[in-house]
C-alpha angles and dihedrals in degrees: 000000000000117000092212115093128228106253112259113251091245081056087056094042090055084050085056096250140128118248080262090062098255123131117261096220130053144169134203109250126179106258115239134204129241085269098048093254113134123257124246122216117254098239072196092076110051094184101051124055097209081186092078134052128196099239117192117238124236136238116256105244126196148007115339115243119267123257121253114236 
């Protein structure tokens, strides 16, 4: 028996989450390889793009920048 409790699901939905756990936002980014170099898609799977990956977005963090005169 653990004494933390699971997150509420109004708690994950302030983190940004889905009561799974999996964010709730994401962007297409272009996969990469260990070495950095882009993926190119397999022509043998029609269904899947290995190409492209569902990257979470981040939350926006600090002060917001000042405005020009």
């Amino acid at each position: 028996m653990s004494r933390f409790k699971a997150p509420s699901a109004e708690e994950l939905a302030r983190r940004g989450l889905y009561p799974d756990g999996s964010p709730i936002k994401t962007v297409p980014v272009r996969a990469r390889n260990d070495d950095g170099t882009l993926k190119a898609d397999d022509p043998s799977t029609h269904d899947v793009n290995e190409a492209w990956e569902e990257k979470p977005v981040k939350k926006k963090r600090g002060r917001p920048s000042k405005k020009k005169d």
